[in-house]
C-alpha positions in Angstrom: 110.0 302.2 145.4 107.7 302.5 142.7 107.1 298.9 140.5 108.2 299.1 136.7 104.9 298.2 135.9 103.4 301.1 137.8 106.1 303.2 136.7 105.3 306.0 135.0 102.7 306.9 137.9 100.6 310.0 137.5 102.7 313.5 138.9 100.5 314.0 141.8 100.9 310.5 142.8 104.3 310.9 142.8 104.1 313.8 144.4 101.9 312.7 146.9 104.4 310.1 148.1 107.3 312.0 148.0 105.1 314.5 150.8 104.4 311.4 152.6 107.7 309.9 152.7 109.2 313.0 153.5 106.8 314.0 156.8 107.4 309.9 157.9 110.6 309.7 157.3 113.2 313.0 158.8 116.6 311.4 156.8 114.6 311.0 153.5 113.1 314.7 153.8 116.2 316.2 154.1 117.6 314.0 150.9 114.7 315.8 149.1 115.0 319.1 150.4 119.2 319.2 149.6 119.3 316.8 146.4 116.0 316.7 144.9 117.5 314.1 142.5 118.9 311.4 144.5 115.6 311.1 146.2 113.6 311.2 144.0 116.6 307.9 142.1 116.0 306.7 145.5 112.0 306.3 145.3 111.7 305.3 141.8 114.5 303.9 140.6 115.5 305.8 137.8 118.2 308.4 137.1 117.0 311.7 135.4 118.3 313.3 132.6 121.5 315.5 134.0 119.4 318.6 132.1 116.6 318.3 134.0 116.3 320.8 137.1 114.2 319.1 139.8 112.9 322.0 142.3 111.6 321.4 145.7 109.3 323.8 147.7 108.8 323.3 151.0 105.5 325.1 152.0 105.2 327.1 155.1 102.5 328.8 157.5 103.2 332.5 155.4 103.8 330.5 152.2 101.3 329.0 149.5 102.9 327.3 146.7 101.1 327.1 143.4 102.7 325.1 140.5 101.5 325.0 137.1 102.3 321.8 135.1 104.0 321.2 132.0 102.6 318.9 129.4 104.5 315.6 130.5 102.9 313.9 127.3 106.9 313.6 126.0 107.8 311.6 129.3 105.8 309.1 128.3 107.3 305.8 129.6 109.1 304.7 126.1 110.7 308.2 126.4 111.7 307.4 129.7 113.1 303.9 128.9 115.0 305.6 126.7 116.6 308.4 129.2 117.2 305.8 131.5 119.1 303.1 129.4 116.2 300.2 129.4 115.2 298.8 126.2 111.6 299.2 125.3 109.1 297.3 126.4 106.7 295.5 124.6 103.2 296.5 123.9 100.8 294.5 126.6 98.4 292.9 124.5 94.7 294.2 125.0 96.7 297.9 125.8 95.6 301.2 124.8 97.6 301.9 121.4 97.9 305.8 121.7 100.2 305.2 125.3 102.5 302.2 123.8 104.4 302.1 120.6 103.3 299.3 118.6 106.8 297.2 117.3 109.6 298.6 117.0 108.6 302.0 117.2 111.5 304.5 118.4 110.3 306.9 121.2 110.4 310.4 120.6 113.4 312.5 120.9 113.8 314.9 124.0 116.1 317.4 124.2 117.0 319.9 127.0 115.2 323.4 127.0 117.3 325.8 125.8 117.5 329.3 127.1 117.1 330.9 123.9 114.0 332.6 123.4 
């Protein structure tokens, strides 16, 4: 499981070790491919947002998958603190301001994606 002060790590990373897990470990792949979500509670530690619709694509000899990423700049991890319950840390003096609130600084809302277009 990740550390909370590794936590947020960067998508690839995370997805990176989800793959590895998941080739090492036949119980914890099949978690992943069946409830995306409880894995991925299971390797980090947090609970996601019930609105939030985790996909996973298993690739195959016939099938390339190609994802294109969404700006995660929102899931910043006082947003995620926030999603999850946890208080926010305090900034780590010597840190880089634009990626920690400075005080008391409330993180920015997130709401669900709405199928309105």
């Amino acid at each position: 499981m990740a550390s909370e002060s590794s936590f947020p790590l960067p998508r690839a990373d995370i997805e990176a070790a989800l793959a590895r897990r998941a080739s090492g470990d036949p119980a914890f792949g099949e978690l992943l491919r069946h409830d995306p979500k409880a894995a991925l509670r299971a390797h980090l530690g947090v609970e996601l947002p019930g609105w939030l619709q985790v996909d996973v694509v298993e690739e195959r000899p016939d099938r390339m998958v190609i994802v294109i990423p969404v700006d995660l700049t929102p899931f910043r991890r006082p947003t995620i603190d926030a999603m999850v319950g946890r208080p926010p840390r305090p900034p780590v003096a010597g840190g880089d301001a634009t990626k920690a609130p400075a005080g008391p600084t409330a993180p920015p809302a997130v709401r669900p994606p709405t199928d309105a277009g």
